[in-house]
Backbone of each chain as ProteinMPNN parsed JSONL, in Angstrom:
{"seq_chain_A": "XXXXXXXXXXXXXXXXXXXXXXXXXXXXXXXXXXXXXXXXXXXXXXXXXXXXXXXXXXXXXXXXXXXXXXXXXXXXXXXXXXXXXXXXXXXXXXXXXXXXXXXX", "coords_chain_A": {"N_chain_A": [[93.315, 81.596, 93.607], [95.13, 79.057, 94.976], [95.744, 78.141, 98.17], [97.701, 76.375, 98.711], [99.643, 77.455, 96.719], [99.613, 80.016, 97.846], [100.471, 79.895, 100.703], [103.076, 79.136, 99.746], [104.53, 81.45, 98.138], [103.861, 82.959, 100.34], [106.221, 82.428, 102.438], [107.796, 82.629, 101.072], [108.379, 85.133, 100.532], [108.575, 86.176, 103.16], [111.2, 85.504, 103.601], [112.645, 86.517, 101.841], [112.013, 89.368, 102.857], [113.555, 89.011, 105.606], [116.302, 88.279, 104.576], [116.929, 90.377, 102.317], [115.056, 92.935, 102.021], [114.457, 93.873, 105.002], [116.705, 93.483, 105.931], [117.543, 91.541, 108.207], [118.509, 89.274, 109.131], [117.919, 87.012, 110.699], [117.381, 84.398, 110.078], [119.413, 83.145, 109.934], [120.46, 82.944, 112.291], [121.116, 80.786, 114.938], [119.58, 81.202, 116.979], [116.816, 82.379, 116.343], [115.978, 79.902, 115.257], [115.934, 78.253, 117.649], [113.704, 79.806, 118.608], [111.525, 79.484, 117.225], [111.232, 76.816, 116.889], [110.233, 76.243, 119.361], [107.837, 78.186, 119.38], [106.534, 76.518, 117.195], [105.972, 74.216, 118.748], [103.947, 75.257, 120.069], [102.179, 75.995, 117.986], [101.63, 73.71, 117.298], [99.882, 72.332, 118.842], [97.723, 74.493, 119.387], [97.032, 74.935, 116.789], [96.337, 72.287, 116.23], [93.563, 72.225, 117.495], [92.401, 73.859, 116.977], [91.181, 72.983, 113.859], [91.021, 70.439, 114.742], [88.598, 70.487, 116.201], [86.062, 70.897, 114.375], [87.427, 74.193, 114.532], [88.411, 75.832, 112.22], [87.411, 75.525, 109.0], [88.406, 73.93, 106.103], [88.274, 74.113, 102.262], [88.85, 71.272, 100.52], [89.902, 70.914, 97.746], [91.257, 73.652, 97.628], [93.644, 72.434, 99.485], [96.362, 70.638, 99.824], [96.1, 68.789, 100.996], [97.144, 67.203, 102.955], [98.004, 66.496, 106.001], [98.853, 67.398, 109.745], [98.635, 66.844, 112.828], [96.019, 67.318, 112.619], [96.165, 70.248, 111.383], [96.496, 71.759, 108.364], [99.154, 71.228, 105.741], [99.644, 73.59, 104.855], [99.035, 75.3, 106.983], [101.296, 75.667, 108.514], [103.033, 76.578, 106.761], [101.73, 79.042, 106.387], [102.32, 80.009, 109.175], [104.818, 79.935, 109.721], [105.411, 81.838, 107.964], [104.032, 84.223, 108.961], [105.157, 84.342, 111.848], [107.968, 85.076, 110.636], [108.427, 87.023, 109.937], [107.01, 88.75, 111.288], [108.683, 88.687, 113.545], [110.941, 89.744, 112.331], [110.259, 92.468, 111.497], [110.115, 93.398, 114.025], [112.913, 93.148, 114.936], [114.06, 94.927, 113.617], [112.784, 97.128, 113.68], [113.589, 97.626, 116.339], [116.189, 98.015, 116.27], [116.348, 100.263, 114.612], [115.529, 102.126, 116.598], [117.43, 102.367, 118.47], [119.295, 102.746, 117.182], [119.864, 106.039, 116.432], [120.289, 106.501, 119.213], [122.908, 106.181, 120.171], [124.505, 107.741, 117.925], [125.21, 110.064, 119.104]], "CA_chain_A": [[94.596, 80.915, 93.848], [94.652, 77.846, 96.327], [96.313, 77.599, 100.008], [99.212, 75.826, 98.818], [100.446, 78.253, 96.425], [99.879, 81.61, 98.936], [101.588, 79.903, 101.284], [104.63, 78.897, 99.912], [104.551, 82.524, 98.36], [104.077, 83.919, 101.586], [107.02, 82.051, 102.497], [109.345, 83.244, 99.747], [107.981, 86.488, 100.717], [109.049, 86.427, 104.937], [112.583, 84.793, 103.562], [113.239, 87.763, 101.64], [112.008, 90.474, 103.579], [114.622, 89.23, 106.199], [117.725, 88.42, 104.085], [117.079, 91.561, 101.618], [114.266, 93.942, 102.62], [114.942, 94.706, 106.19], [118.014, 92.729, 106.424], [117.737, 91.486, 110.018], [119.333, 87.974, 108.737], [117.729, 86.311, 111.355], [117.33, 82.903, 109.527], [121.135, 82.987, 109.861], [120.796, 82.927, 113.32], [120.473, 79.588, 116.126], [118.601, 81.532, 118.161], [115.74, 82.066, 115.729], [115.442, 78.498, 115.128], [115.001, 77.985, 118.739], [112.463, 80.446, 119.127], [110.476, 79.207, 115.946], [110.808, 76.016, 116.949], [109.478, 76.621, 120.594], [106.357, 78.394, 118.541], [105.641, 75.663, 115.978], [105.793, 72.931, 119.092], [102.928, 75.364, 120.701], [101.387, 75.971, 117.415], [100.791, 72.059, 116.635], [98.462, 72.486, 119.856], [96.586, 75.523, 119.393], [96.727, 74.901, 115.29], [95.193, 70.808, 116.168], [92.132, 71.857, 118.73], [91.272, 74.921, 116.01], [91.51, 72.035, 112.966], [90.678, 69.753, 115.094], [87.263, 70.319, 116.632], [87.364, 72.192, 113.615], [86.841, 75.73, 114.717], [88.413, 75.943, 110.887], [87.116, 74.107, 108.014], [88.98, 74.112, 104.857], [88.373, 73.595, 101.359], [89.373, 70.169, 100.266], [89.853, 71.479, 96.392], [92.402, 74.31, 97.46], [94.938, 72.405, 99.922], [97.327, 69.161, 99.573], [95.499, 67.481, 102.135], [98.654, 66.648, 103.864], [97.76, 67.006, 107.69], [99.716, 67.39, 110.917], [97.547, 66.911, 114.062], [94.593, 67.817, 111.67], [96.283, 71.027, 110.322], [96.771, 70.963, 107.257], [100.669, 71.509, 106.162], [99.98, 74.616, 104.203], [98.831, 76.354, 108.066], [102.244, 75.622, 109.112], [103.665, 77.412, 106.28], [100.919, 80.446, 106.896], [102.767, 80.555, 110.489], [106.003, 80.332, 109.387], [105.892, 83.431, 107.567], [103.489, 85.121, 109.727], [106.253, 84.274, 112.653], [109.592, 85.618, 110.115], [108.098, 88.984, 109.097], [106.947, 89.648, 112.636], [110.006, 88.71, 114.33], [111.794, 90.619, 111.477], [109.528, 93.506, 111.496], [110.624, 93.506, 115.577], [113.918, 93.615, 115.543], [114.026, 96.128, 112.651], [111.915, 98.52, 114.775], [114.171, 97.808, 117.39], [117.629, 98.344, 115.476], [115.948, 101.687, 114.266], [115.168, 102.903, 117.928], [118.426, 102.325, 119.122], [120.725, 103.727, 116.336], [119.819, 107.26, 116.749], [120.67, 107.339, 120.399], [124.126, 105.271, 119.897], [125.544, 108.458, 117.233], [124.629, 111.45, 119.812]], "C_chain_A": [[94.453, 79.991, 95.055], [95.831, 78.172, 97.316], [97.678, 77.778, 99.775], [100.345, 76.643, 98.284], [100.715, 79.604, 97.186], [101.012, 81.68, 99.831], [103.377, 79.484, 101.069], [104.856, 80.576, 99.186], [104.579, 83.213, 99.524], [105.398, 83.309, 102.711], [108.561, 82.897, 101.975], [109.356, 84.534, 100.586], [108.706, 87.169, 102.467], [110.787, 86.124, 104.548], [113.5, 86.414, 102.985], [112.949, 88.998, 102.107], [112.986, 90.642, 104.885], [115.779, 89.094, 105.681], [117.398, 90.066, 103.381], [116.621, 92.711, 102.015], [114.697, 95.415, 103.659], [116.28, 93.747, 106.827], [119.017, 92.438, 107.523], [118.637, 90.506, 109.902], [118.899, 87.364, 110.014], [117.451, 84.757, 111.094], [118.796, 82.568, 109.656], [121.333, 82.708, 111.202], [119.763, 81.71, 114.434], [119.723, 80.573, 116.962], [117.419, 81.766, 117.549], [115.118, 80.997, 115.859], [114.905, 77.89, 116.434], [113.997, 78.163, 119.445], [111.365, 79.545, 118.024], [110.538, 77.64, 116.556], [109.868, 75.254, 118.334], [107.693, 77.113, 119.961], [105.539, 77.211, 118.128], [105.129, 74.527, 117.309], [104.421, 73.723, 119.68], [101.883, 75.294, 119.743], [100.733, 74.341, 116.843], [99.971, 72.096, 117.704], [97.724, 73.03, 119.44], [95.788, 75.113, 118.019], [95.702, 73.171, 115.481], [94.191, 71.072, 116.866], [91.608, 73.079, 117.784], [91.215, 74.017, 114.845], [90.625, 70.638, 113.756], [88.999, 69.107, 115.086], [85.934, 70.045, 115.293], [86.732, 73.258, 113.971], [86.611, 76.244, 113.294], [88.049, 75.133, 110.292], [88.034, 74.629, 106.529], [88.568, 73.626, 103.527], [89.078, 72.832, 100.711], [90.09, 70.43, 99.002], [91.315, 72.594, 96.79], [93.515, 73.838, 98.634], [95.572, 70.935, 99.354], [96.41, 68.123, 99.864], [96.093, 66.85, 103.159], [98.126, 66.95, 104.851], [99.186, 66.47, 108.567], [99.029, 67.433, 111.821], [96.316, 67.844, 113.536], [95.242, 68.91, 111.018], [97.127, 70.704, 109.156], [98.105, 71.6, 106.98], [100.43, 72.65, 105.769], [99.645, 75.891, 105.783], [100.46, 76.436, 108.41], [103.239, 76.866, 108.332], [103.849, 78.875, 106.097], [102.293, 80.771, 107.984], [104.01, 81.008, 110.404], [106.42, 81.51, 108.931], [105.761, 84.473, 108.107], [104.862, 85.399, 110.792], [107.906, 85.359, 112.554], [109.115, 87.063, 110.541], [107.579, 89.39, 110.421], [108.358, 89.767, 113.249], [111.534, 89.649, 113.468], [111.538, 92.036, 111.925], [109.759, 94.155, 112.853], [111.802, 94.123, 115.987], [114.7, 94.215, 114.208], [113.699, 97.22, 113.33], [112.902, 98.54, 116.164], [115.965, 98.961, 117.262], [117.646, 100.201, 115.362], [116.091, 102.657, 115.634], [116.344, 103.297, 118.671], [119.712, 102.85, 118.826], [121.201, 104.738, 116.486], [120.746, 107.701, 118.299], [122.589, 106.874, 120.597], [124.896, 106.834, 118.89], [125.412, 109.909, 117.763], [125.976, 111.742, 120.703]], "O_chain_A": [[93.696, 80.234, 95.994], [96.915, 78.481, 96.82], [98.511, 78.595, 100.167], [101.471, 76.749, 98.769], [101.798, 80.19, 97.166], [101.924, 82.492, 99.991], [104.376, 79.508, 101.787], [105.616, 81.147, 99.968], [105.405, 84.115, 99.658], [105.445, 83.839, 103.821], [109.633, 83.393, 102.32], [110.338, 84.872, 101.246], [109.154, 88.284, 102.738], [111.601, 86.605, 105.336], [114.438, 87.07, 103.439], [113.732, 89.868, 101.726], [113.302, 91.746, 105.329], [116.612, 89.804, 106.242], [117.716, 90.989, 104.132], [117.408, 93.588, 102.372], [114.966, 96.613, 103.576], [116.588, 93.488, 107.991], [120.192, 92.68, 107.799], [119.684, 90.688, 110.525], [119.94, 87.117, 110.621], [117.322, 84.001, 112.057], [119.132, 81.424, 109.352], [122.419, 82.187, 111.454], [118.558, 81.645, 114.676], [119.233, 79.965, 117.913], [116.55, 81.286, 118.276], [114.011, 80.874, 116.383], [113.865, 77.238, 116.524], [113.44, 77.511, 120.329], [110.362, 79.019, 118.507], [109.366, 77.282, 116.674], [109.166, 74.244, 118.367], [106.658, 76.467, 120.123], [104.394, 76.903, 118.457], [104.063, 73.941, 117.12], [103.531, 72.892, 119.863], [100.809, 74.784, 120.062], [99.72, 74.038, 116.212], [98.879, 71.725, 117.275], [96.781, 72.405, 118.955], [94.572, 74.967, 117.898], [94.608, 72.984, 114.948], [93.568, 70.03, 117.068], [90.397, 73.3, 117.814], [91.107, 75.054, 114.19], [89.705, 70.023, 113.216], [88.411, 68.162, 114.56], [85.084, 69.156, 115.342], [85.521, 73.357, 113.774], [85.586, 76.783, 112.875], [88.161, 73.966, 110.667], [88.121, 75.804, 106.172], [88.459, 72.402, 103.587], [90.051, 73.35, 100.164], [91.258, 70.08, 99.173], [92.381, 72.321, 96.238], [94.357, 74.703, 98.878], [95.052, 70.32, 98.424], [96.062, 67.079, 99.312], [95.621, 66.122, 104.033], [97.532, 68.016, 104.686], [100.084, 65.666, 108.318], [98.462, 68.522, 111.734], [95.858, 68.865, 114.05], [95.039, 68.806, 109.809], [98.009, 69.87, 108.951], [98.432, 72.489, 107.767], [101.198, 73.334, 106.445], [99.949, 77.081, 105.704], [100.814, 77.601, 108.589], [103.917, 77.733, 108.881], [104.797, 79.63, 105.878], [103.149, 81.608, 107.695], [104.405, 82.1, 110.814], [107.422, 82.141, 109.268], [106.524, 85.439, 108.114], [105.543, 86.417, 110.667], [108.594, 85.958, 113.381], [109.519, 87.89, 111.357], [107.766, 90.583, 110.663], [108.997, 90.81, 113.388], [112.636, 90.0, 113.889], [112.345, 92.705, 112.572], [109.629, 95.377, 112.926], [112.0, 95.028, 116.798], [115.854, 93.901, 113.917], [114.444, 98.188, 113.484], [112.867, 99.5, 116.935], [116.497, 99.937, 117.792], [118.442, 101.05, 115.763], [116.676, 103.74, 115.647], [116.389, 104.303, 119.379], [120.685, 103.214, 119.486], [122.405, 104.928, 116.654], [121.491, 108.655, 118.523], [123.302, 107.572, 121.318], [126.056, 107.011, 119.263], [125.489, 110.863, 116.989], [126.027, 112.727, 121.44]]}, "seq_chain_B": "XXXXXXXXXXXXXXXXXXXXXXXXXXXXXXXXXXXXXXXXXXXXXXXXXXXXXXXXXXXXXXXXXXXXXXXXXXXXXXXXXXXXXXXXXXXXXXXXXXXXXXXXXX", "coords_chain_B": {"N_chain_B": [[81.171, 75.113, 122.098], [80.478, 78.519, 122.583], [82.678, 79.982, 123.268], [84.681, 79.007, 122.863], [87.172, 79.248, 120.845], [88.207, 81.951, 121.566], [88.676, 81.579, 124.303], [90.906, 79.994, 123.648], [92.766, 81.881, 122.318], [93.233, 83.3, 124.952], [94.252, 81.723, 126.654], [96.792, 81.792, 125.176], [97.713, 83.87, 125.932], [97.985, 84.597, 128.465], [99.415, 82.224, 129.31], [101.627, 82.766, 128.025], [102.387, 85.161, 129.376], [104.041, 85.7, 131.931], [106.999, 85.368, 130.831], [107.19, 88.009, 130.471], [107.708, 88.883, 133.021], [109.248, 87.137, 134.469], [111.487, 86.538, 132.961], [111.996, 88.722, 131.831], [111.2, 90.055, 129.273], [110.951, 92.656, 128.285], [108.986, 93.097, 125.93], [105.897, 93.8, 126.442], [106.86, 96.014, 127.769], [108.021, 97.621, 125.788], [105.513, 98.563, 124.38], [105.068, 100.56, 121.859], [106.929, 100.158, 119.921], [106.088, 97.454, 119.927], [103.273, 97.639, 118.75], [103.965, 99.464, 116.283], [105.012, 96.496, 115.198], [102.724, 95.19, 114.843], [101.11, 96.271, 113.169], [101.729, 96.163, 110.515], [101.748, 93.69, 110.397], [99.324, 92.601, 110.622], [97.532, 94.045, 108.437], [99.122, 92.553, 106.697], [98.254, 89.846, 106.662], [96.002, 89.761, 107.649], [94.791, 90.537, 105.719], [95.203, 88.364, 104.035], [93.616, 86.397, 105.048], [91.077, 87.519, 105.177], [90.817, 87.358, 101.439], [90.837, 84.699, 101.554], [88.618, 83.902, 102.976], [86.828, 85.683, 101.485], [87.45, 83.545, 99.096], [86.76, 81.177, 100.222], [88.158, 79.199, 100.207], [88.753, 78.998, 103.358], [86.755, 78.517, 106.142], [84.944, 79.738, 108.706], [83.385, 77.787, 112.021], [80.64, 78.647, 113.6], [79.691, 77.646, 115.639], [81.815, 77.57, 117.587], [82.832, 80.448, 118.57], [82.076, 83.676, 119.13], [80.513, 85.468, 118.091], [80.92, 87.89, 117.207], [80.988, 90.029, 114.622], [83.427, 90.714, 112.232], [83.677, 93.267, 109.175], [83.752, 92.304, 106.052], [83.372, 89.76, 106.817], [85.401, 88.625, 108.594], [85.4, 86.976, 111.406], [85.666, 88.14, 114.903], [87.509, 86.916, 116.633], [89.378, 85.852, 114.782], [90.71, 88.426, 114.29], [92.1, 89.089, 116.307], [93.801, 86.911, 116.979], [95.524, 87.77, 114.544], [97.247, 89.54, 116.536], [97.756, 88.204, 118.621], [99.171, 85.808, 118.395], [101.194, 87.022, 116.795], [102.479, 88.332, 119.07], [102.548, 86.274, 121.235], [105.005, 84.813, 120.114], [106.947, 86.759, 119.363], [107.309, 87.286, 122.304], [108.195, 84.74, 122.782], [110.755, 84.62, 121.863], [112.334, 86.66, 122.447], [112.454, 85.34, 124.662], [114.371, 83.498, 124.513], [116.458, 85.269, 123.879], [116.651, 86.179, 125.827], [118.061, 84.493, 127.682], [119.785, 82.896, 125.986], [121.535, 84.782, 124.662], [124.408, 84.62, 123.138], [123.484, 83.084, 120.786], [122.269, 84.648, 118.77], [124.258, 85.583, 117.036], [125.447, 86.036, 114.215]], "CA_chain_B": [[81.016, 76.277, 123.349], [81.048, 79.523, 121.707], [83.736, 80.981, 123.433], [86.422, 77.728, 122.494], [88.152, 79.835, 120.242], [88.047, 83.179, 122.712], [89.593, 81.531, 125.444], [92.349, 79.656, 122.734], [93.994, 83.004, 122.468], [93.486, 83.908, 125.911], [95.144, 80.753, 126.982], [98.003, 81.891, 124.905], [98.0, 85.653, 126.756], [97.928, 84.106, 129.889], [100.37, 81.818, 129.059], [103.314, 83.586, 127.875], [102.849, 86.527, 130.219], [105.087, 85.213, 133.223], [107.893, 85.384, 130.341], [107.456, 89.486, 130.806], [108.137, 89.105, 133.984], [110.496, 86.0, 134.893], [112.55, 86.52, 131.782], [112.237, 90.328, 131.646], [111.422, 90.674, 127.759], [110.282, 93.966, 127.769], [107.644, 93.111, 124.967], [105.074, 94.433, 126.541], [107.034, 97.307, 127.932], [108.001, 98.61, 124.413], [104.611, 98.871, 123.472], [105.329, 101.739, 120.909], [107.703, 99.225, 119.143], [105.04, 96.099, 119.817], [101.884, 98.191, 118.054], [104.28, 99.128, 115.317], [105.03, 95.583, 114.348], [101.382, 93.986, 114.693], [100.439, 96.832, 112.415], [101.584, 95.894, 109.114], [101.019, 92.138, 110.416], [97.597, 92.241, 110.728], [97.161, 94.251, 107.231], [99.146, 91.62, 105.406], [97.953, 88.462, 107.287], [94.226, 89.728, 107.81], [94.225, 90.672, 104.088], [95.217, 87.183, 103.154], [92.601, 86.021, 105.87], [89.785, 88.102, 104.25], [90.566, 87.144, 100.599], [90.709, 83.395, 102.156], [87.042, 83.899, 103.669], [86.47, 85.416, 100.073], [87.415, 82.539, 98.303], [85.773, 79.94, 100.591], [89.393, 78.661, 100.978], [88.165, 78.156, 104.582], [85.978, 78.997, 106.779], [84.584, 79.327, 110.633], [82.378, 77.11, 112.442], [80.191, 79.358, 114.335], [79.479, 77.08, 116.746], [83.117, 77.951, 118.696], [83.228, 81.709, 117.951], [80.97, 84.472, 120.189], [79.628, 85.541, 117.196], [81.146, 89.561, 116.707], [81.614, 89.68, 112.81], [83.855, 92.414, 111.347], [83.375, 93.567, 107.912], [84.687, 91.116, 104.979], [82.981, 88.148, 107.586], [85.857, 88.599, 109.517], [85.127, 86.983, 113.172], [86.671, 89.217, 115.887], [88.835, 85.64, 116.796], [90.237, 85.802, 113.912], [91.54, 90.186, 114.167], [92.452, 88.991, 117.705], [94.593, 86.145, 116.617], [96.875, 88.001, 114.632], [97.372, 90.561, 117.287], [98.329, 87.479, 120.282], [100.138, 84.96, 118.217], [102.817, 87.381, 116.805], [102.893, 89.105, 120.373], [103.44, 85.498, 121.632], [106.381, 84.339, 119.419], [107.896, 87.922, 120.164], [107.975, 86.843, 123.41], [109.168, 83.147, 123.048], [112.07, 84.875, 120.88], [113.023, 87.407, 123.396], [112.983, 84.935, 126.055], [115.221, 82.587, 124.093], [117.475, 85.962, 123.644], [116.966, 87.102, 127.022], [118.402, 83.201, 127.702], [121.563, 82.727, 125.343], [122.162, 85.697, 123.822], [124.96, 84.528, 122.138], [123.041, 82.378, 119.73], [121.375, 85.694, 117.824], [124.652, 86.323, 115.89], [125.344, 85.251, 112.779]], "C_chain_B": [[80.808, 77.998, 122.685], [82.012, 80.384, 122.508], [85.343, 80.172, 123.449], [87.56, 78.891, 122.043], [88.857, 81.17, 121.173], [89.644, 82.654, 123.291], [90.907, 80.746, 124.87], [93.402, 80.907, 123.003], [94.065, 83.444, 123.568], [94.582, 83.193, 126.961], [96.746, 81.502, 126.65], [98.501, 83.186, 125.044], [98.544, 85.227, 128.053], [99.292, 83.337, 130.077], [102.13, 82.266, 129.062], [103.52, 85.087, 128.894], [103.744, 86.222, 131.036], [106.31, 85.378, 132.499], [108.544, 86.936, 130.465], [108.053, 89.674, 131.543], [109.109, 88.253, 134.602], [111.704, 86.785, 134.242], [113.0, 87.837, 131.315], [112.433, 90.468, 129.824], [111.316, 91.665, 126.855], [109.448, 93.794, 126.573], [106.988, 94.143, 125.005], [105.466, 96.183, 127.133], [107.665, 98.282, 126.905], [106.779, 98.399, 123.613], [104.229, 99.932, 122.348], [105.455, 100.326, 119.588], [106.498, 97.957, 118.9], [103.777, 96.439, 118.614], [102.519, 98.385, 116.183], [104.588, 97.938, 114.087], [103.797, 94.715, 113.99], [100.7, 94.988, 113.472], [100.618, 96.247, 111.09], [101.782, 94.115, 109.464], [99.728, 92.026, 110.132], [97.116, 93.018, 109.392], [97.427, 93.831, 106.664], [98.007, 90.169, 105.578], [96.303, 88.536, 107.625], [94.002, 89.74, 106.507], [94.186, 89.875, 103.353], [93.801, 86.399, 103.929], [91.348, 86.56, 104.804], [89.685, 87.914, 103.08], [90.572, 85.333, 100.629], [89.065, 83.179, 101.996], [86.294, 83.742, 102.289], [85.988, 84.832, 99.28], [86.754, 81.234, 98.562], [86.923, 79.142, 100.598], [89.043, 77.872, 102.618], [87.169, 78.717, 105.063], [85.507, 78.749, 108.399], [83.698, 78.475, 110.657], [82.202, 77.711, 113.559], [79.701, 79.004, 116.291], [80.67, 77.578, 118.145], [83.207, 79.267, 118.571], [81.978, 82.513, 118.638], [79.974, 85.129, 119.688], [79.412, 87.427, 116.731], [82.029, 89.347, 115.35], [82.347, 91.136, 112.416], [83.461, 92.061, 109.76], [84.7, 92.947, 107.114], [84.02, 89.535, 105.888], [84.222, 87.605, 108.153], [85.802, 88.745, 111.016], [86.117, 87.519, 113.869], [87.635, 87.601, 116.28], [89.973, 85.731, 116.148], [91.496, 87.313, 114.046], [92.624, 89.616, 115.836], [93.813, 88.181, 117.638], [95.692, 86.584, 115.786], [97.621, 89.125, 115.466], [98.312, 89.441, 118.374], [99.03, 86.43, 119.628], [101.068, 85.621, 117.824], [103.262, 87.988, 118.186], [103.569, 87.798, 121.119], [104.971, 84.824, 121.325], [107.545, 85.621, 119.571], [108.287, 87.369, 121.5], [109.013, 85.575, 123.843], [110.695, 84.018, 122.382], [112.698, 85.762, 121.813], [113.203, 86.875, 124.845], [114.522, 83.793, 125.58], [116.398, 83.823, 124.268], [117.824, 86.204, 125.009], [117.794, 85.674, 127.847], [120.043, 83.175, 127.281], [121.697, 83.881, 124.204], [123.158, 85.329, 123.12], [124.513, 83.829, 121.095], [121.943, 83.341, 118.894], [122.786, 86.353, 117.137], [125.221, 85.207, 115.459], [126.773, 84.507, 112.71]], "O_chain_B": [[81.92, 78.186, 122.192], [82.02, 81.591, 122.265], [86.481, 80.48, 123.802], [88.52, 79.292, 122.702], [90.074, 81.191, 121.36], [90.827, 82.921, 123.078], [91.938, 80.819, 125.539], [94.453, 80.921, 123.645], [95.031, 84.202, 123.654], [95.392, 83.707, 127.732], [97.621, 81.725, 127.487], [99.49, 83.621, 124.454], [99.6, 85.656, 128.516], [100.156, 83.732, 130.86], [103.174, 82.145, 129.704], [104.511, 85.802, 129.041], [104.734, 86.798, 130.584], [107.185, 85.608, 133.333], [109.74, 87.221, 130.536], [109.003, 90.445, 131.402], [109.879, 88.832, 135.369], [112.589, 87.439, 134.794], [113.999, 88.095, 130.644], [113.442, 90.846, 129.229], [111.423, 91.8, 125.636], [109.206, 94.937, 126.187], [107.057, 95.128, 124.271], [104.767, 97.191, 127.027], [107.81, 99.488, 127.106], [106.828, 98.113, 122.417], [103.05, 100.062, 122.021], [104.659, 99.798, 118.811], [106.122, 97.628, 117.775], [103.432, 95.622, 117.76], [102.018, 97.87, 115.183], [104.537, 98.038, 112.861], [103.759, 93.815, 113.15], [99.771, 94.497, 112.83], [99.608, 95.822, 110.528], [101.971, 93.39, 108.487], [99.233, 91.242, 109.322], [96.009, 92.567, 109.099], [96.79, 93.913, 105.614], [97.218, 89.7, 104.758], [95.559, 87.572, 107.808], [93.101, 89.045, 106.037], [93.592, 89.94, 102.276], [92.999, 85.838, 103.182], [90.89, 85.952, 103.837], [88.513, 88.127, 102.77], [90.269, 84.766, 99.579], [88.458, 82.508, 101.161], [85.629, 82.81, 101.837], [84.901, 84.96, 98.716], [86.321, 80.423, 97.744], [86.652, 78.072, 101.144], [89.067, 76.682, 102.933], [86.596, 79.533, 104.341], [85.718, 77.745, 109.08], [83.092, 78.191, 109.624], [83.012, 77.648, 114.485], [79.523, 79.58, 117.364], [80.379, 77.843, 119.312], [84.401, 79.317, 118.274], [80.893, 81.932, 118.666], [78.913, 85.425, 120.238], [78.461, 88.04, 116.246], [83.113, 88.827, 115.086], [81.881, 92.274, 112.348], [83.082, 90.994, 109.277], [85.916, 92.989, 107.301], [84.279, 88.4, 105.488], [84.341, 86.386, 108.281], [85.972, 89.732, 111.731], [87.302, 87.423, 113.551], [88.778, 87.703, 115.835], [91.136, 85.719, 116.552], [92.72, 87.255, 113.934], [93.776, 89.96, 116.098], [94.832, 88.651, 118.143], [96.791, 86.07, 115.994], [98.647, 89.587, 114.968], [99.39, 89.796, 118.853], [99.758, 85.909, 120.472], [102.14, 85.196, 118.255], [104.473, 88.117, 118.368], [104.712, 87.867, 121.571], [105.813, 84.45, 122.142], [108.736, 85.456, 119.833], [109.442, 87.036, 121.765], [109.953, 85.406, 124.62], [111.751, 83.571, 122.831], [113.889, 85.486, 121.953], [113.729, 87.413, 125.819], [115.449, 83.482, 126.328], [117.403, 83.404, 124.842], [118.975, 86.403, 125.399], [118.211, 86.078, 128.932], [121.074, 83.349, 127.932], [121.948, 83.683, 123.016], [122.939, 85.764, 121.99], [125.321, 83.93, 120.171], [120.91, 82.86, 118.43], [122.683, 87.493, 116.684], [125.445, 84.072, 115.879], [127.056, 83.804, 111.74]]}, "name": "protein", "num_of_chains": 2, "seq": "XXXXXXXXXXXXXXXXXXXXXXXXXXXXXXXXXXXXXXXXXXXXXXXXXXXXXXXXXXXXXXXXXXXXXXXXXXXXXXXXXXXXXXXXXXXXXXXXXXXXXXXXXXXXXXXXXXXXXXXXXXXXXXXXXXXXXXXXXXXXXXXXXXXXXXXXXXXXXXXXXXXXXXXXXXXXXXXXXXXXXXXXXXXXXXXXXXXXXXXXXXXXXXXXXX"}
């Protein structure tokens, strides 16, 4: 399976693990967007000098080709999800920790 | 260099730490909570990594990389990387909260 399709799967996949899953609904929320978008402005650094140099090389055959400061768009979409489902996965584990002592 | 990539993520340790402590994000001081969430990160996101490598999707250039291989031809950069970029975006997100809290409800 190529790049492009994983990642927009792994996309779908971070979208609904926070609306449905673990239903943090943090895509619902401005303060996400400001964190994610604080990320992405560091990840067009880190993601162009690993792309860049290239630390990574990619197979031409499984992405778009589309680039953004050399990475290619489908990394962005990698991050994006990587980013949800952690920051989900966070304040899920957090929610959990805190419930218990809240009905004592 | 072979330690480009290395010091990439160390940059971005180094980096966001002062947010622990300026911004007070407790991150690092719920490390219970922190270990729990990099865990099933790094088994989805390495597992797409390793069937990546696999496929020849991409690949390293050894030249930047120190040259400790895990099993699947997963370079330790790579295990490392998803361990310090979700730890960093935890932090950017809990400094944004620890910031304007009111912009985390819905």
């Amino acid at each position: 399976m190529n790049y492009t399709l994983l990642a927009a799967i792994g996309v779908a996949l971070a979208i609904a693990t926070d609306a449905a899953v673990l239903r943090t609904r943090l895509l619902r929320q401005r303060g996400f967007w400001v964190a994610y978008a604080i990320v992405l402005f560091f990840q067009l650094v880190t993601n162009g000098v690993l792309t860049g140099l290239p630390v990574v090389r990619y197979d031409a055959d499984r992405i778009l080709g589309l680039r953004i400061i050399y990475a290619p768009i489908e990394d962005l979409l990698f991050a994006f999800a990587m980013v949800t489902i952690t920051l989900s996965v966070w304040v899920w584990l957090g929610a959990r920790v805190r419930r218990p002592r809240r009905q004592r | 260099m072979h330690a480009t990539y290395l010091l990439l993520l160390a940059a971005c340790v180094v980096g966001t730490l002062p947010l622990e402590f300026v911004l007070h994000t407790r991150v690092y001081a719920q490390w219970l909570r922190l270990i729990g969430t990099l865990v099933p990160v790094v088994l989805v996101f390495g597992a797409w990594d390793l069937l990546a490598i696999h496929q020849h999707t991409w690949g390293y250039n050894a030249k930047y990389l120190v040259g400790v291989t895990l099993p699947g031809r997963l370079p330790l950069e790579e295990l490392l990387f998803f361990l310090v970029i979700p730890t960093c975006s935890i932090l950017a997100f809990e400094a944004v909260r620890a910031r304007q809290p009111e912009w985390f409800r819905e």
